[in-house]
N, C-alpha and C positions, 0 to 999 in steps of 0.2 A: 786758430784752426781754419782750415780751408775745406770745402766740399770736394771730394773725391768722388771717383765716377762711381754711377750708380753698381750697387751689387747686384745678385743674381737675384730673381725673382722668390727661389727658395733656399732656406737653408740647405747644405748636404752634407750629414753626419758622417756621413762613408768617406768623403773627403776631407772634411776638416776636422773630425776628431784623433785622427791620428797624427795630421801635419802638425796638431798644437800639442801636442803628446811629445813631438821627437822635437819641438819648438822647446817644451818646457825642460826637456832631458839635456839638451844641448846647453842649454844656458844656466842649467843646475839651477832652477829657478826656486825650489823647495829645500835647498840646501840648508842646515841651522849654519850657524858660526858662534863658535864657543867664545869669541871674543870681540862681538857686537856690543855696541854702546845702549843700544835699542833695549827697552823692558823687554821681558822674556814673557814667553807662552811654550807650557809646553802640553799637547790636547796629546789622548792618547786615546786608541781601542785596543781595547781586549785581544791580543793577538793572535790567531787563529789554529787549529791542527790541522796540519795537509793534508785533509783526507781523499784529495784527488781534484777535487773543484769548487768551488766558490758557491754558497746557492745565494739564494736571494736574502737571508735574513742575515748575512754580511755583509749584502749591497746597501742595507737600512742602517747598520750601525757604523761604518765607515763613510757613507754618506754625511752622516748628521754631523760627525767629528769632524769631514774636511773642508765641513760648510762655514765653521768654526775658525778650522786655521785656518781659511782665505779670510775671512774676515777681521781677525785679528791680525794677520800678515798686512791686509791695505789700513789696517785702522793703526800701525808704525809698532807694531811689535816682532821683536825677533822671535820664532815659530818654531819648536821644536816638535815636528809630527813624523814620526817613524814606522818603520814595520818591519815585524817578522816572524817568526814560525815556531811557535811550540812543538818542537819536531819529533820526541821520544813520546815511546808508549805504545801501547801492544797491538793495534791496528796494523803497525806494520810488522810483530812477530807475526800476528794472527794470516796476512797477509805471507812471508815468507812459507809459512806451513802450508797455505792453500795453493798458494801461485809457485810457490818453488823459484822465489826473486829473494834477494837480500834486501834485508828490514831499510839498510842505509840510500838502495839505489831505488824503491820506490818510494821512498821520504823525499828525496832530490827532484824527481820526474815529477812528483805531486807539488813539489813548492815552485817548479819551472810553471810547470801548468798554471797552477794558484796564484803565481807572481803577473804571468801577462791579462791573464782576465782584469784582475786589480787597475793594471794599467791601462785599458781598453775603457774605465773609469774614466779615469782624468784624474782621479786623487792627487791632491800635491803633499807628495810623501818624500820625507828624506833617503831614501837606496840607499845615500852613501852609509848609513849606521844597519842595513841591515842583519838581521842576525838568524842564525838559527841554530836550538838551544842542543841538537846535537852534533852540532860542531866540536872538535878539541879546543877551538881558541875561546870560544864559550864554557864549554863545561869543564874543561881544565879551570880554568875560575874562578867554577863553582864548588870544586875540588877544595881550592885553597881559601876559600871562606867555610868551606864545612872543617877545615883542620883548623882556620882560628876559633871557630863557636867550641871546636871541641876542647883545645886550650883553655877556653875561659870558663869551662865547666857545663857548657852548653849540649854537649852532645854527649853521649851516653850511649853504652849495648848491657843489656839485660835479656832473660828469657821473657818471652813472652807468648800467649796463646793467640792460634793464628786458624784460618779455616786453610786446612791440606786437600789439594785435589788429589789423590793416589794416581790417576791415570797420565793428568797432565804435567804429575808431577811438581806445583809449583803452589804457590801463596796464592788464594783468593781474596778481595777485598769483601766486605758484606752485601756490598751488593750485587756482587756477581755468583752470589751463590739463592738460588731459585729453587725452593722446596727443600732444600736440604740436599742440593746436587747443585755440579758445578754448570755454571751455564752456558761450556762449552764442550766437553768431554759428556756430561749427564751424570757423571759417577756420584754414588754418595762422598758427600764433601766428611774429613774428619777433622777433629779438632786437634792440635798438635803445639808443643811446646817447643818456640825455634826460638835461638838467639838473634835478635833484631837489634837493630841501632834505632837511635829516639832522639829527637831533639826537647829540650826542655820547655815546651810552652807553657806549662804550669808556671816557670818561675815568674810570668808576667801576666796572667791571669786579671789582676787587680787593675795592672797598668792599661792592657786594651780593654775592660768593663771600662775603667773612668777614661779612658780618651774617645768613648764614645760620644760623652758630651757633649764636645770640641767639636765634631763632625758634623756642623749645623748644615753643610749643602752635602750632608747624606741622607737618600729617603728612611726615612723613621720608620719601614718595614727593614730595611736593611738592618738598620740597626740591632732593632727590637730580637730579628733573628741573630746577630752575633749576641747580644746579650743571653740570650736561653739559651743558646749553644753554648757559652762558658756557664752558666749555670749556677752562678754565687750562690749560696744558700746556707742559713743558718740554722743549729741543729744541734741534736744530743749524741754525744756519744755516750754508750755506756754498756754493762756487760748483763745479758740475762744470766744468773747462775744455774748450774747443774744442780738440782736436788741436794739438799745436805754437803755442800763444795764449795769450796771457793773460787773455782774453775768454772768458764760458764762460755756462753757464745758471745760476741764483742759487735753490738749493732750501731751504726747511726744512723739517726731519723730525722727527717726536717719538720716531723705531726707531734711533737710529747706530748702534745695535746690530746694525744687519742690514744695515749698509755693506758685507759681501764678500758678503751676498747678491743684491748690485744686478744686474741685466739687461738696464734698458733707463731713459732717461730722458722725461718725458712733460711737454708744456705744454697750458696752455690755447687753445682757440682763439682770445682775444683776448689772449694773450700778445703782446707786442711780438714777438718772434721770428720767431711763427707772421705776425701780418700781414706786416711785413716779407718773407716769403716768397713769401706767397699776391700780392704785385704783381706777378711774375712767374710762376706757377705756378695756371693756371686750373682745378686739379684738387685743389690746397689751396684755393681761393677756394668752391669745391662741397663740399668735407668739411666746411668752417666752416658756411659755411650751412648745412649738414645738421644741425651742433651746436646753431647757434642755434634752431632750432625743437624740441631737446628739452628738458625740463624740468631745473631748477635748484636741487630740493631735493636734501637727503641720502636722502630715501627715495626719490624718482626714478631718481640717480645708483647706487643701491644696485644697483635690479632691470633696471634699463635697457642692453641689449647693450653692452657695451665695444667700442667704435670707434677705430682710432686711422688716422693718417697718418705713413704712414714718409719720413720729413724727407729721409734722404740724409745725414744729416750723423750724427756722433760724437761724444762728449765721452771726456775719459778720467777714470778712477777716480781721487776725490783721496787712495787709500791704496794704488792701485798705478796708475802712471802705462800702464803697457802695454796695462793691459784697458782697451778702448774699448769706450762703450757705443751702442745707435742712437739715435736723438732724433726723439720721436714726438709727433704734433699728437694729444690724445686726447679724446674727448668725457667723459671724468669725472672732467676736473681743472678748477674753476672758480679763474680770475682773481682772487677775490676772497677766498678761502682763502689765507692764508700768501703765496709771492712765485706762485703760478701756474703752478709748477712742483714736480713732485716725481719720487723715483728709486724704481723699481718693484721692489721684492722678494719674486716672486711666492707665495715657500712660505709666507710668515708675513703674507699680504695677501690677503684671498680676489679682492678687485678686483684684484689685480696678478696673480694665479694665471689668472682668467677672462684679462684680457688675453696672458699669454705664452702659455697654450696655444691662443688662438687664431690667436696670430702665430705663432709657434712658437720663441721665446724661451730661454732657458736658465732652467731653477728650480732654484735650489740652497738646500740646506741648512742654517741657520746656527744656526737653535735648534732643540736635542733635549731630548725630555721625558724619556728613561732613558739607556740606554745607546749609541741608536742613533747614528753617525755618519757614515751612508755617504750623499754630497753628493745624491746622483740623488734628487730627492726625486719619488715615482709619485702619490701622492696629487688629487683633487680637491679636496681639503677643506685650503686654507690651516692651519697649525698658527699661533693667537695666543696659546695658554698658555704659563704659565711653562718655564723651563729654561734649559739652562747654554748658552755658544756652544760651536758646534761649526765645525769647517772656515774657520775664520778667522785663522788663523796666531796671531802674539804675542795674542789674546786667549781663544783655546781654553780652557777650562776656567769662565772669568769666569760669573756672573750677569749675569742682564740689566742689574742696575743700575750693576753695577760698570763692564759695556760699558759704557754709555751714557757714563757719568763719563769712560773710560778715551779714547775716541773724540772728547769733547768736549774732552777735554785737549790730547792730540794736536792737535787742529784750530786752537786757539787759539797753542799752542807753533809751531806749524810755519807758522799764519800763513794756513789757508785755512779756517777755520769759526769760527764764534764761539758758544758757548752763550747760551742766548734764550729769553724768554717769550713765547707765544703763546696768544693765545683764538681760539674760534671765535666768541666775540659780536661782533656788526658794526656800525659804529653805525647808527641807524633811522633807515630810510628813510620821512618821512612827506607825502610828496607822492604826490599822487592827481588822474587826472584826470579829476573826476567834479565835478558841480553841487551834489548834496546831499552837504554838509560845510562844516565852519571854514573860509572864507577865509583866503589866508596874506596876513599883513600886509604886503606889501611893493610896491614901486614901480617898473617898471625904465624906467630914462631914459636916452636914448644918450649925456648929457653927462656925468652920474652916476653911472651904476651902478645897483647894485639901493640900494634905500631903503626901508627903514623908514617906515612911514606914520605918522606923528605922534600918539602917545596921545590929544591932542584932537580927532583926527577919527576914533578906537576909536566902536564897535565898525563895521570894514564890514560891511554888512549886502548879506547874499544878494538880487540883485535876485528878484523875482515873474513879471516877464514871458518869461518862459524857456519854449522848445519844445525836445520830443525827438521833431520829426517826422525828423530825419537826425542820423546815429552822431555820436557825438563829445560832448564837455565845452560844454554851452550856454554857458558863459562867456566861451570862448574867441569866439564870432560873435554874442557880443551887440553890437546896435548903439552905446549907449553907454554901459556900463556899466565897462566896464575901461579907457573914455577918458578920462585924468585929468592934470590939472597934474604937474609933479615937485614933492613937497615943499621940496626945496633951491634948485631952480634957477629955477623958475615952469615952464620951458619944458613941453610937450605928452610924454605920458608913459604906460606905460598898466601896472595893474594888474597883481599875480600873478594866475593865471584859475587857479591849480592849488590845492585843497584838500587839508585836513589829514587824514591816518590818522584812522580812528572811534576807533582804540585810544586816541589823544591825549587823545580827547576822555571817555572814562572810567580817563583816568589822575589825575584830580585831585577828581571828580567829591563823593568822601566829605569833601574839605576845604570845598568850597559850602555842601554839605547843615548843615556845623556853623558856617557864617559868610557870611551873604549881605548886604554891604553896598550901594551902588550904585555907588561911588565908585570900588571897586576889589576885586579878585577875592574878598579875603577879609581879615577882623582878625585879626592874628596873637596878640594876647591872650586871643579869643576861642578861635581853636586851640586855642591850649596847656592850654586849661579841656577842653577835649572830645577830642583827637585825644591816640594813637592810638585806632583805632575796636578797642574791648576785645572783640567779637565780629564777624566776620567768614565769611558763609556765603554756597555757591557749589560751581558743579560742577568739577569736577577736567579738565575740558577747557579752562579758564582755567589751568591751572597754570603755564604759563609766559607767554605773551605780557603778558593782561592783567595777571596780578599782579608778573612782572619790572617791566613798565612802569610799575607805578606806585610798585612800589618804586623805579626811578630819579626818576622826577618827584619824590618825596617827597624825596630825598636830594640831588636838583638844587634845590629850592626851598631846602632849607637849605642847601645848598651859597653861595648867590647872599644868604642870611641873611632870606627872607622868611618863615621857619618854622622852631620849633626842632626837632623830633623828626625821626629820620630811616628810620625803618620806621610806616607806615601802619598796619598790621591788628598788634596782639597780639597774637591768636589765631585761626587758619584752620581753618573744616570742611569739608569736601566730601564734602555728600549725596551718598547711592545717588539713580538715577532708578526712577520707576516704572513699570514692564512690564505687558505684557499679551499674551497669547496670541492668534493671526493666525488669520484664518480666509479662505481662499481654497479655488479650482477651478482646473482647470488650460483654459488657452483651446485649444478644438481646433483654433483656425485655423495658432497662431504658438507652440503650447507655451508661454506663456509663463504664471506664476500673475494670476489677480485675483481681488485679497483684496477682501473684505467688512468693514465696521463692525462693531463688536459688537451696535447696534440693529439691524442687520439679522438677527440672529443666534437661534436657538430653541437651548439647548441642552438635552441631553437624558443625563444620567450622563456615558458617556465620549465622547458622538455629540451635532453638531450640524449641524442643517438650515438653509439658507435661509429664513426668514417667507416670501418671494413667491411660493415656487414647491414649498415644503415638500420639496426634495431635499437629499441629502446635502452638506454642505464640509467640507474636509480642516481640521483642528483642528494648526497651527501650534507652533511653540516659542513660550515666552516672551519675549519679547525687551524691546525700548527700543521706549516707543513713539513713532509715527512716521506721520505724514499721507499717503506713502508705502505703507508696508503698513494704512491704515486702524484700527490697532488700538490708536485714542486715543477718551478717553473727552470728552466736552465736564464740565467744572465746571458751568456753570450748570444741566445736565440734571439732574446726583448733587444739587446744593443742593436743587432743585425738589425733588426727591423727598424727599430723606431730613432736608433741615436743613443748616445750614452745621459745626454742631458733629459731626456726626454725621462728615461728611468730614472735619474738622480732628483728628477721634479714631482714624478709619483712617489719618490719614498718621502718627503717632504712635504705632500700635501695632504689636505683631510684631516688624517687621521691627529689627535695630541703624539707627541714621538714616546711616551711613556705608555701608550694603548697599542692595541694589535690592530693591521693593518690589513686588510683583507685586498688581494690580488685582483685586479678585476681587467680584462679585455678592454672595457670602454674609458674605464681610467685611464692607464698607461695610451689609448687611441688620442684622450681628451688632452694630457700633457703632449702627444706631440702636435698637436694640433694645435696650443699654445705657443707653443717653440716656434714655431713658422707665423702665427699672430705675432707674435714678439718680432721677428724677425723683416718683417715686413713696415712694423712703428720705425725701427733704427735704421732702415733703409730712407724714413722722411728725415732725418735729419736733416737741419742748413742752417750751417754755420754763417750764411749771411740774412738770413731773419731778422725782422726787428719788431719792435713793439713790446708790450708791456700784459701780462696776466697775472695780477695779484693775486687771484685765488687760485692758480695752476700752482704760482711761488711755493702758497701757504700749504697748498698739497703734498705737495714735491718734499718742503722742507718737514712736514709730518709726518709723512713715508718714512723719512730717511730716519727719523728720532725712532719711530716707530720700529720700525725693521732693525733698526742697532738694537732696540732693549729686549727684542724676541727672540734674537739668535743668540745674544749673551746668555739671557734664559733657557736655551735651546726650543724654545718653542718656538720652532721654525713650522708648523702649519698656519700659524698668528702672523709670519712675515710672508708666507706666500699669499694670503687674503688680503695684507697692505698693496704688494704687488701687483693684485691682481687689478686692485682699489686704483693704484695711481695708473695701471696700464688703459685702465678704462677713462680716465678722467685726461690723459694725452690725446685717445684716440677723439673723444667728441671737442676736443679745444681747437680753435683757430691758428694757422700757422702762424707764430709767434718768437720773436727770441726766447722768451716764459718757454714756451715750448717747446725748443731745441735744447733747452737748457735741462729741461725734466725728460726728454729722449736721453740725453746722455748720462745724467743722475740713473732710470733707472736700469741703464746699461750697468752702472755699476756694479748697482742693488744687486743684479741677477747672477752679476760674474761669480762668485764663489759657488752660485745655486748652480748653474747654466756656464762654464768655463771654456767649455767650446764654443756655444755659439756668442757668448760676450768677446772672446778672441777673434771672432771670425767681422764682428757688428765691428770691434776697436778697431780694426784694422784699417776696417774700409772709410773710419772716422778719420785716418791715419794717426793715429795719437801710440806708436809703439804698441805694448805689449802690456796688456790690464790686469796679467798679474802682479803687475811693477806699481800698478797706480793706485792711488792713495783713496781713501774710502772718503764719500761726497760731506760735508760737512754741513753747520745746521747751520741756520740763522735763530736764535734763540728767540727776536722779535716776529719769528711768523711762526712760531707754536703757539700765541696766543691768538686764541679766535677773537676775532673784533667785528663780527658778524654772528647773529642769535637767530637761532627758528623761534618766533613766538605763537602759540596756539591760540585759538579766537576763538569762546564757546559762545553760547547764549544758550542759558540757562540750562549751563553743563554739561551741553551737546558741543561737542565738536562742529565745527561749520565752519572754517576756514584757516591759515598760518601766514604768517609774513615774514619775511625776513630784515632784520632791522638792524642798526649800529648796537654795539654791544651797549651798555647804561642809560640806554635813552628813558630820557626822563618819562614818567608816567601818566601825563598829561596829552604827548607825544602819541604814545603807543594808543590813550585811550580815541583819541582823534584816528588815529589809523584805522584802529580798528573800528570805529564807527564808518570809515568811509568805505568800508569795505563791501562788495556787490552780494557777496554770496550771506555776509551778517545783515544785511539791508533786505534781502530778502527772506531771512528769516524772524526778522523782526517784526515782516507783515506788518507795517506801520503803526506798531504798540510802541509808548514811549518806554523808553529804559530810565526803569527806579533806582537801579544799583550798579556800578562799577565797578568790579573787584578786581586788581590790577598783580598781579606775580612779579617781579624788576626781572626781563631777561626769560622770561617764561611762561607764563600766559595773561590771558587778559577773558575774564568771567563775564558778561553782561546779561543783570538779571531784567525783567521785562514785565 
């Protein structure tokens, strides 16, 4: 190495972040190659929806990923880190309707936008695989893996009940319906029975519960929530009968245990029972409808008034025939939960509790937590802990579990229950009926049936002439687009008009990224080189749909044998988001707040003013931020100003990356003001130094151990504090070879953090191009300290420390520590009775 002329006094982001930008694009320096010799990595994020621009809590999770693939790229791994666009989904119908633009051409304008900010980053990302999933060469695909699952008996159309918006015409999901109106039109939402396509995820149910296990570098919250979402549970089936009949209601229960505490039995409104009824009963036929319009989750069902309709009819107890119970139509048993019916035990049910004291039901007691046993149960608060049965005759005394056993026995012996597995996962429903999404590949012909579109005429492509000047699915009233022959018969036939869930469509999305053929979705040779993706990051609001789902697709592909591995991700993080504090006034017209931007903002110690009008706003919590409360920062402002590295070193530091990360002016001030500290050490470089720093060495080479096992970890705020450790321990060191040698060590360290200005310091080091260069290596004999702090008490007070060779013997240390000024004069010239000696750690002197 030779000394090169001095650099510039300071760094300049405005110049050199873009030079090494069109430096890295030129030389396709982030490029994978499928047929490197090199181990493989392949780091992945979550990849994004264009919804116009980038905020800041995508600068934090692709940050932390591409801190990852630089590090594993200089530590000699081939690097597979890609991106691109979760492009379909109703933002840009909703979009089209408002703006009077096509769904497809502000999808495009948003991912151009989307894509340069990215790169105003410095991320080293592979372009050449990118993708976006409403492309034809994409979702054609996805087309022809949704016709092999259907082939292998995977995919499926049945009726199913759906929330119908009337006004806007189309399918709402449950969460988009808000009081029982849709939460874009307002109209009462109704319930409606439409033929949907479903994929089978029940068939693997068992297989993603036990491959949870496996998933040891998954958080244990993640998990815990895919477990309760498939819901395994064991249980009674069994039938209450109708009075004097052999015909009865068909329930399953995961409590038998709380069979003497039944009161009442309940079905669903679309129970066979229940309609059955309602043809003659025009005041069942009004309760129903009144169900249909309410919502359909479990968190709905939770908070939502318990409704029922008293039938008129009875069933009797299948462990005492006498007790008759009443049979009620009730709005918080859905159809599609277990058989649609269930037997209401209201002390140990807080829903069955709500419902009997409103009808005014019998609550009895069946499980006691001590000694109590008196049936009258007063309570409002359902009892669900543990305890023994009580008031149940021959099972008095038993454990829940032994009930449960004891009751399933009986049922099976006697001939009216049987024990049974049930889940709450249901298979997926992925029909939608919306314009922008995946086409479902199929045919329907009135001499045929539905049909499969013929892989040689893959991929159909979304027509372009499509209006949303009136509600409803354009597909459905396009002139002739869904007008087509039948494959099998010739005869006139026409189109599926219904599209695919978006989830579909980022359920296979990381298998593309590592294999884009044209011929077909992906090489399975090529796979098995790069997948499972070894890093895996993203927000823990994916934890169950998007990552369930694509743990089935992975495990359905191999299932069907077009891939071998059948978990996706090895290892899952889920970032904290970034926060920032709210600044609003309260409006005198309508009480209601409006918040203010942070540019809008003067703040002033613990007070902040308006700029326009220099009066006071209320200064807010912390929170998440949100376009909403206004208290998002734009990325491309913070670049402008302070540098790209400067941000990529606040998302990085402080905070653990699994915690929320709060925004702050004098952070992102105090990173770039590091940047230029930093900048100013690697300008000391001299490569003609000489001399010797064994403890700089031992630093240098601790750093380097250190900062490898915190970014493997991703605890990249643990390797900016080493950083920060050895940048301090260069600056007070003597010019040294030691110290030219730990200048350009922690040029390394910073390059993945800091890429621009490690580029800009390599340069002037002239050593090429420090994406190319290989990460600093250790010396294994200076991790060991061979230097000890040892403490000096007398008489258990601290009074002095020495620094000594690591083993020194204890005769050594006691001798030191006797000669020491500040123990001598604590000693006040008392002789010392006792020497209490620690090897390597302290030294006691009693007096």
């Amino acid at each position: 190495m030779t000394t090169s002329p001095s650099p510039p006094s300071r760094f300049d982001p405005a110049a050199a972040d873009p030079r090494w930008q069109q430096a890295w694009d030129a030389r396709q320096s982030f490029r994978a190659s499928d047929t490197s010799t090199k181990p493989r990595s392949y780091v992945l994020e979550m990849f994004p929806y264009p919804s116009g621009r980038i905020h800041i809590g995508h600068v934090r999770n692709y940050t932390m990923g591409d801190v990852l693939a630089r590090t594993k790229r200089m530590q000699g791994f081939e690097v597979l880190h890609p991106m691109g666009w979760d492009a379909f989904g109703m933002p840009a119908e909703n979009a089209a309707m408002e703006k009077g633009v096509h769904p497809g051409g502000w999808t495009r304008d948003n991912i151009a936008t989307m894509k340069a900010q990215l790169k105003r980053l410095g991320f080293a990302l592979d372009w050449s695989r990118e993708l976006a999933t409403c492309e034809p060469d994409y979702y054609g695909q996805e087309q022809a893996l949704f016709l092999d699952l259907y082939k292998a008996g995977l995919v499926y159309r049945k009726e199913s009940a759906v929330n119908w918006d009337p006004v806007d015409m189309t399918v709402l999901a449950n969460e988009q319906v808000i009081d029982g109106r849709g939460w874009r039109s307002g109209a009462l939402v109704e319930k409606r029975k439409l033929s949907q396509w479903f994929l089978k995820i029940t068939q693997f149910a068992d297989e993603l519960l036990d491959g949870l296990g496996a998933l040891e570098n998954w958080p244990e919250k993640v998990r815990l929530m895919q477990e309760n979402w498939i819901g395994k549970s064991q249980g009674l089936r069994c039938t209450f009968n109708f009075i004097d009949s052999d015909h009865g209601i068909e329930v399953f229960t995961t409590r038998p245990d709380t069979l003497f505490g039944a009161s009442f039995v309940a079905i669903a409104a679309d129970h066979p029972f229940a309609q059955q009824m309602a043809e003659n009963l025009p005041e069942l036929q009004a309760f129903i409808a009144e169900c249909k319009r309410g919502g359909t989750t479990a968190a709905e069902l939770e908070t939502a008034e318990k409704l029922g309709f008293n039938t008129g009819y009875a069933v009797e107890h299948p462990l005492k025939k006498a007790w008759h119970l009443p049979v009620y139509v009730a709005n918080f048993v859905l159809m599609d939960y277990g058989t649609g019916a269930v037997f209401g035990c209201p002390a140990h049910d807080q829903r069955d509790l709500d419902f009997a004291r409103k009808y005014d039901l019998p609550v009895t007691r069946v499980v006691a937590e001590g000694d109590e046993t008196d049936p009258d149960f007063t309570s409002d608060e359902a009892y669900t802990g543990p305890g023994r049965i009580v008031n149940s005759e021959w099972m008095d005394g038993m454990s829940i579990t032994e009930a449960k056993a004891a009751v399933i026995a009986k049922a099976q012996r006697d001939g009216w229950g049987q024990g049974e597995t049930q889940y709450r996962l249901r298979d997926w429903g992925v029909s939608r009926q919306r314009y922008w999404g995946t086409p479902i590949p199929f045919i329907h012909c009135q001499g045929c049936g539905v049909v499969p579109v013929p892989k040689d005429q893959l991929p159909v492509i979304l027509p372009e002439d499509v209006s949303f000047d009136v509600p409803g699915n354009p597909l459905d009233r396009h002139p002739t687009w869904k007008h087509v022959n039948c494959p099998k018969c010739g005869q006139p036939a026409q189109r599926e008009t219904d599209t695919l869930d978006t989830f579909v469509d980022s359920s296979w999305y990381f298998l593309r990224f590592a294999s884009q053929p044209a011929d077909r979705p992906f090489d399975r040779e090529v796979i098995k080189q790069w997948l499972p993706v070894e890093q895996y990051i993203g927000g823990i609001e994916h934890a169950i749909l998007h990552l369930l789902y694509a743990r089935f697709w992975t495990r359905a592909l191999a299932h069907i044998g077009l891939i071998e591995i059948r978990e996706p991700f090895a290892s899952l993080f889920t970032q904290g988001m970034v926060t920032h504090e709210t600044y609003s006034r309260t409006d005198p017209v309508n009480g209601q707040p409006v918040y203010f931007a942070p540019d809008e903002i003067e703040r002033g110690g613990d007070s902040a003013k308006l700029k326009a009008d220099g009066q006071p706003v209320e200064i807010g919590r912390v929170i998440k931020m949100s376009k909403s409360k206004k208290n998002v920062v734009d990325p491309d402002d913070i670049i402008g100003l302070y540098g790209a590295d400067a941000v990529r070193w606040f998302m990085l530091s402080d905070s653990p990356p699994e915690r929320d990360l709060p925004w702050s002016e004098a952070g992102i001030e105090g990173c770039a003001r590091f940047v230029q500290r930093l900048w100013r050490l690697f300008g000391q470089f001299d490569a003609s130094a000489t001399g010797e720093d064994q403890a700089l060495d031992r630093k240098r080479d601790q750093t380097v151990f250190a900062t490898s096992e915190a970014v493997a970890a991703l605890g990249f705020n643990k390797a900016v504090a080493r950083i920060y450790e050895l940048t301090g321990a260069i600056e007070k060191a003597a010019p040294s070879a030691s110290r030219s040698a730990a200048i350009r060590t922690l040029l390394l360290l910073v390059a993945p953090m800091m890429p621009h200005l490690a580029e800009e310091a390599w340069a002037s080091i002239g050593e090429g191009i420090i994406a190319d260069a290989a990460w600093p290596p250790v010396d294994p004999a200076l991790l060991v300290e061979d230097e000890v702090t040892v403490a000096i008490q007398v008489l258990g007070k601290l009074r002095d420390t020495i620094t000594v060779a690591k083993g020194l013997p204890k005769e050594q240390l006691e001798a030191l520590a006797l000669a020491s000024d500040k123990v001598q004069r604590a000693l006040d010239g008392k002789p010392v009775k006792k020497v209490i000696v620690v090897p390597d750690r302290l030294v006691n002197l009693v007096a």
